[in-house]
Every structure is written in structure tokens, then in C-alpha cells.
C-alpha positions in Angstrom: 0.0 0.0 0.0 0.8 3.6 -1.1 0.9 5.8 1.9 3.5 8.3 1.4 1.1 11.0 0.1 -1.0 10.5 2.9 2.1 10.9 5.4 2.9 14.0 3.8 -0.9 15.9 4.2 -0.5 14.4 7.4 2.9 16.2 7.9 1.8 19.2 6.8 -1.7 19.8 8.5 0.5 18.9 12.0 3.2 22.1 11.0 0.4 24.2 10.3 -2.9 23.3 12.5 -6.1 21.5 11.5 -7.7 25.1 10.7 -5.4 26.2 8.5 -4.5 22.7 7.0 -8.5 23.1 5.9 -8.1 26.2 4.6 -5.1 25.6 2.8 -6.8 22.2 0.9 -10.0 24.5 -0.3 -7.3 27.1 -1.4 -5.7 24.7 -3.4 -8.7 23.4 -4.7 -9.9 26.8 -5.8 -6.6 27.5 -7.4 -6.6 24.5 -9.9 -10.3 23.8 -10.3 -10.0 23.8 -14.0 -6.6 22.6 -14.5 -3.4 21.2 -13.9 -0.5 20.8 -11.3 2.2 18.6 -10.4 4.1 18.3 -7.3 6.2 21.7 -7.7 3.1 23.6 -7.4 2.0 22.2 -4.6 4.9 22.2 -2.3 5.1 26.1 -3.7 1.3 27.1 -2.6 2.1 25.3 1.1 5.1 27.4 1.4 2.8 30.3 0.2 0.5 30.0 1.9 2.4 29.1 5.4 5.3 31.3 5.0 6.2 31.6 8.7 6.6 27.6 8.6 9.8 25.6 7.5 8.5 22.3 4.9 12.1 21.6 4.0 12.2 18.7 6.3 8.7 17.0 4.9 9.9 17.8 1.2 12.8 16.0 1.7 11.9 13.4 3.8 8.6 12.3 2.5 8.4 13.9 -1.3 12.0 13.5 -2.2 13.8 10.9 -0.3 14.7 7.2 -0.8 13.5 5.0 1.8 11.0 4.3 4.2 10.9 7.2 6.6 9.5 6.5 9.9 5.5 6.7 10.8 5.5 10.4 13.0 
């Protein structure tokens, strides 16, 4: 099973809160309603829109790296 996309969300809505985690996803959603994105733009719209918060750690850990990373 998959589950390294579902670490990362979970990654990210623990660094920012479950309030702004929410808000981010519906931003994100609104952004690309009618069309396309890949990984760059979303790790760029987290950053954006959480730029008081460091996601170098998930990016490379969870997007980027080789290996299993440990379950936070």
C-alpha cells in the first residue's frame, strides 16, 4: 500500500494546525479547479500559503527521499 502522500498531508496539517490545513486544501482546490498541477506547485502554494513555517524537512523526507521514513 501507497501511503506516502497520505504521510505528507499528514505532515503538513500537524506544522500548520487543523484550521489552516482546511483552509489551505479549499485554497488549493480553488486555485486549480479547472486545471493542472504537479508536485512543484503544490509544495510552492504550502510554502505560500504558510510562510512563517519551514516544509524543507517534509519535502525531503517524504516527497524527495529514498527510503521508508519513519511513521510520525
Amino acid at each position: 500500500m501507497y501511503w506516502r502522500g497520505a504521510m505528507v498531508l499528514h505532515k503538513i496539517r500537524r506544522t500548520v494546525g487543523d484550521d489552516a490545513f482546511r483552509a489551505l486544501l479549499r485554497g488549493w482546490a480553488e486555485r486549480h479547479r479547472h486545471g493542472n498541477a504537479d508536485t512543484g506547485d503544490f509544495t510552492a502554494y504550502v510554502e505560500e500559503s504558510a510562510p512563517d513555517k519551514d516544509f524543507a524537512g517534509i519535502w525531503e523526507e517524504w516527497l524527495y527521499g529514498r527510503g521508508r521514513p519513519e511513521r510520525p
